[in-house]
VOMI-567794 format. One record per residue (C-alpha): y, z, x. Coordinates in pm, 1 decimal. Example, Ala and Ser with C-alpha at 12.3 -4.5 7.8 and 13.67 -1.06 7.14 Angstrom:
VOMI-567794
-450.0, 780.0, 1230.0
-106.0, 714.0, 1367.0
END
This chain:
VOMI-567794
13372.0, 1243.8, 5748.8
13035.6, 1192.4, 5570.5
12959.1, 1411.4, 5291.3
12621.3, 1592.5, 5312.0
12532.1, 1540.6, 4945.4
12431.3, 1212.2, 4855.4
12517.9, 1007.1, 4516.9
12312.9, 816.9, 4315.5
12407.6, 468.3, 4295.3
12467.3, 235.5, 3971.7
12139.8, 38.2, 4074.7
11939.9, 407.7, 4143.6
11991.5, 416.3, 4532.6
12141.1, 677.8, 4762.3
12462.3, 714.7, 4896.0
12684.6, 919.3, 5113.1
13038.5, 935.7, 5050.0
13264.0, 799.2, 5367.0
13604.1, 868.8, 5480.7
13770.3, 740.0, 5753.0
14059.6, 690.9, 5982.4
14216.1, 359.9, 5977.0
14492.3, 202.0, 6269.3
14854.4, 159.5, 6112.3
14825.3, -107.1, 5893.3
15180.4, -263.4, 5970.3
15052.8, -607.0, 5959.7
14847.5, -572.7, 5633.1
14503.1, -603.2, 5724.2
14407.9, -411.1, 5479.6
14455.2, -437.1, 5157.8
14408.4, -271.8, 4783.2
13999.7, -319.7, 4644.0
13883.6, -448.2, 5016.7
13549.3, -317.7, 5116.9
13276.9, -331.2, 5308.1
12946.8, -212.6, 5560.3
12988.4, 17.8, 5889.9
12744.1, 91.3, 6144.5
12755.6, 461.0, 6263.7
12642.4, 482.6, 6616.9
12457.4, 837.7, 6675.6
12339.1, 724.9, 7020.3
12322.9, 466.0, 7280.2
12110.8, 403.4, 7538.2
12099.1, 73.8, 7802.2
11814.8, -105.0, 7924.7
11512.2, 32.0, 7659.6
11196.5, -107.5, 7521.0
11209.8, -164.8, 7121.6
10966.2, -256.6, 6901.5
11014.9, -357.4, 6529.9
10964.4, -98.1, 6303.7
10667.2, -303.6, 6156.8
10485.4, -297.8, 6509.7
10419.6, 112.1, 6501.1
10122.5, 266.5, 6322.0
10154.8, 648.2, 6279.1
9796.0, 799.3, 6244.5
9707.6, 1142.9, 6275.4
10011.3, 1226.2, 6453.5
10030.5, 952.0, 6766.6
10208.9, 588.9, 6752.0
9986.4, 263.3, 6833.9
10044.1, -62.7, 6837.5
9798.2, -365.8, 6867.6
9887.5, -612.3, 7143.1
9763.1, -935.1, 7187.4
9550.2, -995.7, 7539.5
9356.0, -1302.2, 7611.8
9356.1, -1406.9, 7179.5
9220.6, -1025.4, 7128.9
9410.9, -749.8, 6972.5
9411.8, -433.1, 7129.8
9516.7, -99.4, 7028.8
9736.6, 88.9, 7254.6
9933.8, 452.5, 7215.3
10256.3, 471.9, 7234.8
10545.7, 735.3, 7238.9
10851.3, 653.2, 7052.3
11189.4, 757.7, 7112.1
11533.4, 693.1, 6906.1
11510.7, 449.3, 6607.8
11706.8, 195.9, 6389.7
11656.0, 34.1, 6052.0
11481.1, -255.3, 6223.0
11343.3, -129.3, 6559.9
11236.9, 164.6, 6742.5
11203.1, 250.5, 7117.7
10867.2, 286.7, 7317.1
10918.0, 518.9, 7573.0
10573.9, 467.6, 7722.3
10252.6, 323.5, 7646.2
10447.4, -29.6, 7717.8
10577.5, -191.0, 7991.9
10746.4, -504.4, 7839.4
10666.2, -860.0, 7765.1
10362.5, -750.1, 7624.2
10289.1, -950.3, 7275.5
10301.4, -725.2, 6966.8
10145.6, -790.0, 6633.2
10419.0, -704.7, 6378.5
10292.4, -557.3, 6056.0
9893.8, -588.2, 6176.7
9644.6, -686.2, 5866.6
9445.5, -309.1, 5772.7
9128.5, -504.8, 5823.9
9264.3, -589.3, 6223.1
9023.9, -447.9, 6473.0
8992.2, -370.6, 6859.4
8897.4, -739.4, 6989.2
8959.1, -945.3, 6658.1
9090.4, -1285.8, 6759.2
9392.7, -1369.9, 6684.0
9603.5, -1679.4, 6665.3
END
């Protein structure tokens, strides 16, 4: 169960209040004071295209992404799907093994060089 209201945190972040189910604990695994991180999986999906979340420019309403082709970056839409902390999926405007500039410089432009 995840509580819908979140708490504010000692150092001023957010956070939800957890409970959950644990096995038997006949063989003391678990113990008094133990803690720690869980992932909550909301949905999986095999065989996608991700991106870092540092790669996608929202402007205007549409993704992009600058690629790099032949030392030139190059702006291309995108469409984004589902979406992590650290990476989001492309479900078109990619096709893979393209080269992705991850959080492009402002000043980057359609065929600046780059390195």
């Amino acid at each position: 169960m995840i509580d819908f209201a979140s708490v504010l945190t000692s150092s001023g972040g957010k956070a939800y209040k957890v409970k959950v189910t644990l096995p038997e604990n006949s063989d003391v695994k678990f113990k008094l004071g133990m803690s720690g991180d869980a992932r909550f999986v909301t949905n999986q999906k095999d065989d996608v295209l991700l991106a870092s979340q540092g790669a996608v420019i929202e402007e205007n309403g549409k993704s992009y992404v600058w690629i790099v082709t032949n030392g030139q970056a190059t702006q291309k839409e995108v469409v984004t799907g589902g979406s992590s902390i650290d990476d989001i999926e492309i479900t078109s405007g990619l096709s893979g093994g393209e080269v992705i500039i991850v959080n492009p410089p402002t000043k980057v432009k359609e065929g600046s060089k780059v390195k």
